[in-house]
Every structure is written in structure tokens, then in C-alpha cells.
C-alpha positions as CSV (number, residue, x, y, z in Angstrom):
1,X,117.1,247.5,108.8
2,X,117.9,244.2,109.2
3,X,118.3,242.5,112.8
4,X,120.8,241.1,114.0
5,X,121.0,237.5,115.1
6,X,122.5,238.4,118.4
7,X,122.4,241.3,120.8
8,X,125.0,241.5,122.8
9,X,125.0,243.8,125.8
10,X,128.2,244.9,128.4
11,X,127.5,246.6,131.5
12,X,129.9,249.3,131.7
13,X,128.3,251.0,134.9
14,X,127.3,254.3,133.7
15,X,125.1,255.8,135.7
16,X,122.3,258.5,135.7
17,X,124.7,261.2,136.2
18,X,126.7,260.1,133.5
19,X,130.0,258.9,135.5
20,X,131.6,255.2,134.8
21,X,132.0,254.4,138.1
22,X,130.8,251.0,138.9
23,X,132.4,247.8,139.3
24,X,131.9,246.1,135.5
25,X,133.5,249.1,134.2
26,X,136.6,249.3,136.7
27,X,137.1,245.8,135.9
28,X,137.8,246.4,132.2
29,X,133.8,246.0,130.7
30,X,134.9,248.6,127.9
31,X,137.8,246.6,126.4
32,X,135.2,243.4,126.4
33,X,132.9,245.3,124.0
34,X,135.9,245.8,121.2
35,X,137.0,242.6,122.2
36,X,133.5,240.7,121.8
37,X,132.7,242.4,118.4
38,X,136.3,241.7,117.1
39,X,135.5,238.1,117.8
40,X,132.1,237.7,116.8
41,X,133.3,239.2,113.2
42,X,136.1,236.7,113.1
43,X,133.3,233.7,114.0
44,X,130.7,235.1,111.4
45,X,128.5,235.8,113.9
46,X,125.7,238.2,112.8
47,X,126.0,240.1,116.6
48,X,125.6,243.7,117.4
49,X,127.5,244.3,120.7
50,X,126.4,247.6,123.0
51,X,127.2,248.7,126.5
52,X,124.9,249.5,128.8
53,X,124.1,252.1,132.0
54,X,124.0,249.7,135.2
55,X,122.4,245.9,135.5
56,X,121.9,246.8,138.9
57,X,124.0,243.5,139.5
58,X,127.7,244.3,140.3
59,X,128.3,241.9,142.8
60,X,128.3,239.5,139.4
61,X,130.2,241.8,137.1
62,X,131.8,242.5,135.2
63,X,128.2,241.3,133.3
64,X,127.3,240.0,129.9
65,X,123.8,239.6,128.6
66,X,123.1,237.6,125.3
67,X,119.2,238.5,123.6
68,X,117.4,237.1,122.3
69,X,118.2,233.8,124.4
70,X,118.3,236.2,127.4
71,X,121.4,234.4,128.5
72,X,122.8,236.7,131.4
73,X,126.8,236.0,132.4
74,X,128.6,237.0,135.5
75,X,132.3,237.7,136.1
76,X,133.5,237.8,132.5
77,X,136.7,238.0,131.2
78,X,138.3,236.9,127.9
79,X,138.9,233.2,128.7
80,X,135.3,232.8,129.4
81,X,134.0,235.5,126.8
82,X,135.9,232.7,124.2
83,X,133.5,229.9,125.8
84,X,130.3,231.6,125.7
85,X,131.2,232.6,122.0
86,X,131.8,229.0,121.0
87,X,128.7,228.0,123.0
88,X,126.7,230.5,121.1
89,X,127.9,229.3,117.7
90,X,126.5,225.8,118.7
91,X,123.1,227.5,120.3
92,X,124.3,226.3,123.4
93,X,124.8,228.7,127.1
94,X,127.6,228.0,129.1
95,X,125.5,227.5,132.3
96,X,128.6,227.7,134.9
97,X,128.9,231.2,134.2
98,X,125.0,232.0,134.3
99,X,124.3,234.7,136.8
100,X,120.2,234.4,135.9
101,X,117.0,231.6,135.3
């Protein structure tokens, strides 16, 4: 298998019990993920894009982590999910929207 250039992970606040009930996905973290890979094809970017159980930091969601650059993002939505995508292109973060070191 090859790897991909880019993972891209969505918190969409599943817990252990199973239920979506967190604060990324309320705040429409499943729509992101179709919305992230849909752009990410259209850019060429070689990206895999998964959702995740909890980040354990909803007071920042909905959340958006980038690996390998480790490039975690708070309070996403398309406009900024657009940004982020460009920066990536040019191997670049957009650090306004960094939630992390």
C-alpha cells in the first residue's frame, strides 16, 4: 500500500459508547469529511481524510488535524477548510486557525 501524502483527520465526537454526541459533530464535522476529500481530489492532493472518536478538545471544534505536519485546527468550517487546503498545497499552515504548538 502506498501512503498517502496527507492524513487528514475530523473529529466527529464519537464516543466510547458509540453515540455522536459531541460538539464537532453537532456542528456539521460529518459533512467536512465529504467536503474535504471532494476538495483535496479536485486540488490533486494525494490525502486520505478519516473521522475520528473525540480530540478531547471541543471547546476548539469543530477540529481538524493534518499528519504528518501535525498541524491541529480549531473551529473549522468551509471558508477556512478552503485556506488550510491552499496553505497545504504550498506546504504552508494557516497559523490563525492553529488550536496546538
Amino acid at each position: 500500500m502506498k501512503k498517502p501524502e496527507f492524513h487528514i483527520l475530523v473529529c466527529n465526537s464519537y464516543r466510547v459508547s458509540g453515540d455522536a454526541q459531541g460538539y464537532c459533530n453537532k456542528n456539521g464535522a460529518t459533512d467536512f469529511v465529504q467536503y474535504i476529500s471532494e476538495e483535496c481530489a479536485d486540488r490533486g492532493l494525494d490525502a486520505t481524510v478519516s473521522t475520528t472518536a473525540c480530540l478531547n478538545v471541543c471547546s476548539q471544534g469543530s477540529v481538524m488535524v493534518v499528519h504528518p505536519q501535525n498541524f491541529w485546527y480549531g473551529a473549522i468550517n468551509e471558508e477556512k477548510i478552503d485556506e488550510i487546503l491552499d496553505a497545504l498545497e504550498e506546504g504552508k499552515s494557516v497559523a490563525e486557525y492553529l488550536i496546538a504548538d
